[in-house]
N, C-alpha and C positions, 0 to 999 in steps of 0.2 A: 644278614646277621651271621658271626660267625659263630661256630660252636661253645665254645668257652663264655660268648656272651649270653646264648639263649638259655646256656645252663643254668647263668645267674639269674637271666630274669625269671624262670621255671622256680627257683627255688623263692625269692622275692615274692612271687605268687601266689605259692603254698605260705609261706606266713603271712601274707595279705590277706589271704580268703579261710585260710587254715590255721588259724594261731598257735603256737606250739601248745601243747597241753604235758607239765610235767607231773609226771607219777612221783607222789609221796609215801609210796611203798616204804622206800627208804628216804627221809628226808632229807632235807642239805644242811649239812654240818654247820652249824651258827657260829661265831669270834668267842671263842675261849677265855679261858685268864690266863691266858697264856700267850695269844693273843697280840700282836701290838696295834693299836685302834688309829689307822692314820687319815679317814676321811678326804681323800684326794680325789682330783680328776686325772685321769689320762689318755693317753691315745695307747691304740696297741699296732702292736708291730706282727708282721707275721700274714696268714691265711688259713682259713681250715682250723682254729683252735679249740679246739676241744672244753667244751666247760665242764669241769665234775662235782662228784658231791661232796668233797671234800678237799682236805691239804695234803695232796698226794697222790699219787698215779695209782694208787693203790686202792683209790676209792674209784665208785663206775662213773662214768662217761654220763651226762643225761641226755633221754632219747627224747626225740624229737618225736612223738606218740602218731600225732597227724598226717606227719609226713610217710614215716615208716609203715603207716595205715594203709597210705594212699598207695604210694609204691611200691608194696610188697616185699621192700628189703630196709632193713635198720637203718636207719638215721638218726643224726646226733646235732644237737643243739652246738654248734661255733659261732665264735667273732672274729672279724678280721681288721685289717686298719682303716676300715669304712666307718667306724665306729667310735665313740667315745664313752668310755666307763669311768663309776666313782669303784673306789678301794676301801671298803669298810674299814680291814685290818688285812693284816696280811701274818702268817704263821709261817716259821724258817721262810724256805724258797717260793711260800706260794700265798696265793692275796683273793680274796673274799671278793666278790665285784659283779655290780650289774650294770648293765649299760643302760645311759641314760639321752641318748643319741644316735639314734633315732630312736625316740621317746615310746614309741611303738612298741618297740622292745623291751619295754624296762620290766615286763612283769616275769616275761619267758626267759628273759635271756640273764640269768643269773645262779652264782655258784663260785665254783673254784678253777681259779687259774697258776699257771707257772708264773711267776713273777717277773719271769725274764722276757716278756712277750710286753710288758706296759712301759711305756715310756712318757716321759711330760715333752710339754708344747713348749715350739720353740716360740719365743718373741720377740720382737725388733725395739728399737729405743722408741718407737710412736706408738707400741702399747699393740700392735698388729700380730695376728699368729703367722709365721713364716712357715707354707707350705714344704715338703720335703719328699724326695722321691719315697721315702716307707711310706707315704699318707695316699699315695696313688695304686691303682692296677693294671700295671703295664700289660701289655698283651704283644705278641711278635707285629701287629698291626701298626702299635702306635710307638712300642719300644724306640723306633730311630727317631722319634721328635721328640723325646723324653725331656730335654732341656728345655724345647719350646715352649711345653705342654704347662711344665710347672710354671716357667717365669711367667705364661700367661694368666695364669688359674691365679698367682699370688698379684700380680697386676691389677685383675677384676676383682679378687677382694679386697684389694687397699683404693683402689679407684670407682667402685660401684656402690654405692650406698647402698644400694638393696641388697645385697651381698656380703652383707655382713653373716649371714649362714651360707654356707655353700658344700657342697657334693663334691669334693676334691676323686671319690671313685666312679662318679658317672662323666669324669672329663674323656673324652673319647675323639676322635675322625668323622668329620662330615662324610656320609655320603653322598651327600647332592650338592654339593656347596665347593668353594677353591677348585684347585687345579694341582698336578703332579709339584709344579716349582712353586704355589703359590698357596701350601693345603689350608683347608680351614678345619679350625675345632671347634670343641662348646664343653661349658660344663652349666649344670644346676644350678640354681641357687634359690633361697627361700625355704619353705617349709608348710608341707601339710597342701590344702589347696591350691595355695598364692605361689607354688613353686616354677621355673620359668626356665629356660634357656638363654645363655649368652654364648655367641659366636664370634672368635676371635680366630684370626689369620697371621700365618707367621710372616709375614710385611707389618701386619699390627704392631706383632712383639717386636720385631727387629726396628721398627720405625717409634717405637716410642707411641706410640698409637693413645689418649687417654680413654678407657673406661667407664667414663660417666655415668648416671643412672640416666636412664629419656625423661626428658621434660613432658610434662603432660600439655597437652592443648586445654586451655580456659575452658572451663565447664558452657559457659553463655553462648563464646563463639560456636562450641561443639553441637550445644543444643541447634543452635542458629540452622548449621550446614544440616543437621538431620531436617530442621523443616522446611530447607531449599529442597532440599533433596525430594521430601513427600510432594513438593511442589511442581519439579520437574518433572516427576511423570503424571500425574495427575490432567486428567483432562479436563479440568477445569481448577486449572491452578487457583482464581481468586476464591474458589469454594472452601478450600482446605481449612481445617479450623485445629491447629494445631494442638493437645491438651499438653502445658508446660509445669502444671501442677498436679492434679490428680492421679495419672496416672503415669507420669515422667519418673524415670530412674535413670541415676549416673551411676556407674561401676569403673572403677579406673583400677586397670591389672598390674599383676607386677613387672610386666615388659613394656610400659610407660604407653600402653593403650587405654581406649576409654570405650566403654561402650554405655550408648544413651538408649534409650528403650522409651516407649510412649505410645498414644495413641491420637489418631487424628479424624476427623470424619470430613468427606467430600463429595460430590454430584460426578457420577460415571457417565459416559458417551451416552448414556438414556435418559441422561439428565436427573438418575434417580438416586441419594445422598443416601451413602454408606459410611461403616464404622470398619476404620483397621488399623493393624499394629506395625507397627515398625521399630527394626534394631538397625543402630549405626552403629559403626565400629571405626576410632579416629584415633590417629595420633597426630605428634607435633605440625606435622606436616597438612594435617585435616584429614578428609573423608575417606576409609579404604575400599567398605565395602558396607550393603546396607540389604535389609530383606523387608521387604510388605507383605501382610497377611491381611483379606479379608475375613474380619469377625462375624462369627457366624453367628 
């Protein structure tokens, strides 16, 4: 990892486990009559934005109380164009706003901004948001693939169904993955749990590559191969009593895998009939990998 990334994930951290806590010593300034009331969405532009308590540089900065705790020096609550905010109102130069994307944030991350930092989404004639290099975080790492990055990121949302939320600032360089002439990337997509990685190579982009979402493998055949599977190691395969109901669960992820979960009981090399668990994990393709535990 390089520097600049650990720093973000370090601070993603501290409001993961540290949630901002804002002091109402001085409260934040509420939409006036003065006031113009515009209820918008927008993206913002920019890095490092300072949110304040008020419409004006003249009001303070809000600290970031946990973090500032934690690491011994001031810290302040910003948004960057990783984000999407509504616009309550907005007063002369500057707009009332909390962010509601990543949802996470909607309670902390609210106040006053300069007006010249929000910008609206672009859209195509098929109703699609058209990614744009402001919505990404270039870094000198991936800067020289910067054309690839986006048209791939805009590709896999208009071509992935599951994708229809996506991370345009965790698109980033494989490191284990491509080659110097052949790189690969990934970015996010999803939200909360169900969120995933898609990895796209620029022969993808440049060859027109489609995006698809992965087919799942049929629930029945999948169960099927899980209880070949308990069968093939089993030493006494015809023993095996597969449970396909009681204690059977399907879970299909959002990287078009499936994992079946169950239990089975069977006669061991002592010929003495045990109870244990098993997880498969398939996709289109069938069986990848599978674990046995005996129940104790």
């Amino acid at each position: 990892m390089y520097k600049s990334k650990l720093i973000w994930v370090l601070c993603i951290l501290l409001i993961s486990y540290f949630p901002p806590k804002i002091s109402y010593a001085a409260k934040i300034q509420s939409c006036s009559n003065s006031s113009i009331k515009t209820g918008k969405q927008y993206k913002v532009n920019g890095t490092q934005i300072n949110i304040r308590k008020g419409p004006g540089s003249n009001f303070s900065k809000i600290i970031n109380q946990k973090a500032t705790k934690i690491l011994k020096t001031t810290h302040y609550i910003t948004i960057d164009n990783s984000v999407t905010v509504f616009e309550e109102c907005s007063e002369g130069n500057w707009s009332k706003i909390r962010v509601i994307n990543p949802d996470w944030l909607s309670q902390s991350h609210r106040g006053w901004i300069a007006s010249r930092f929000l910008r609206g989404k672009k859209i195509d004639h098929t109703g699609f948001e058209v990614f744009t290099e402001a919505d990404f975080l270039f870094d000198k790492n991936i800067r020289p693939y910067k054309d690839i990055i986006i048209a791939g990121v805009n590709k896999i949302h208009r071509e992935n169904s599951q994708c229809k939320d996506i991370d345009t600032s965790s698109a980033y360089i494989s490191s284990s993955k491509g080659s110097k002439s052949n790189p690969v990337f990934f970015v996010t997509c999803g939200k909360g749990y169900k969120v995933f990685n898609v990895f796209f190579s620029k022969s993808d982009v440049e060859n027109d590559i489609k995006f698809k979402a992965k087919k799942y493998i049929n629930n029945t055949k999948a169960i099927d191969l899980c209880e070949n599977y308990a069968k093939s190691v089993a030493s006494h395969p015809s023993t095996v009593n597969f449970s396909r109901i009681l204690n059977l669960s399907i879970y299909e992820t959002p990287n078009g895998r499936t994992r079946v979960t169950s239990k089975f009981s069977a006669k061991n090399s002592f010929n003495l009939e045990l109870e244990y668990s098993i997880s498969c994990l398939l996709d289109s393709n069938g069986l990848i990998e599978s674990n046995i535990n005996e129940v104790r």
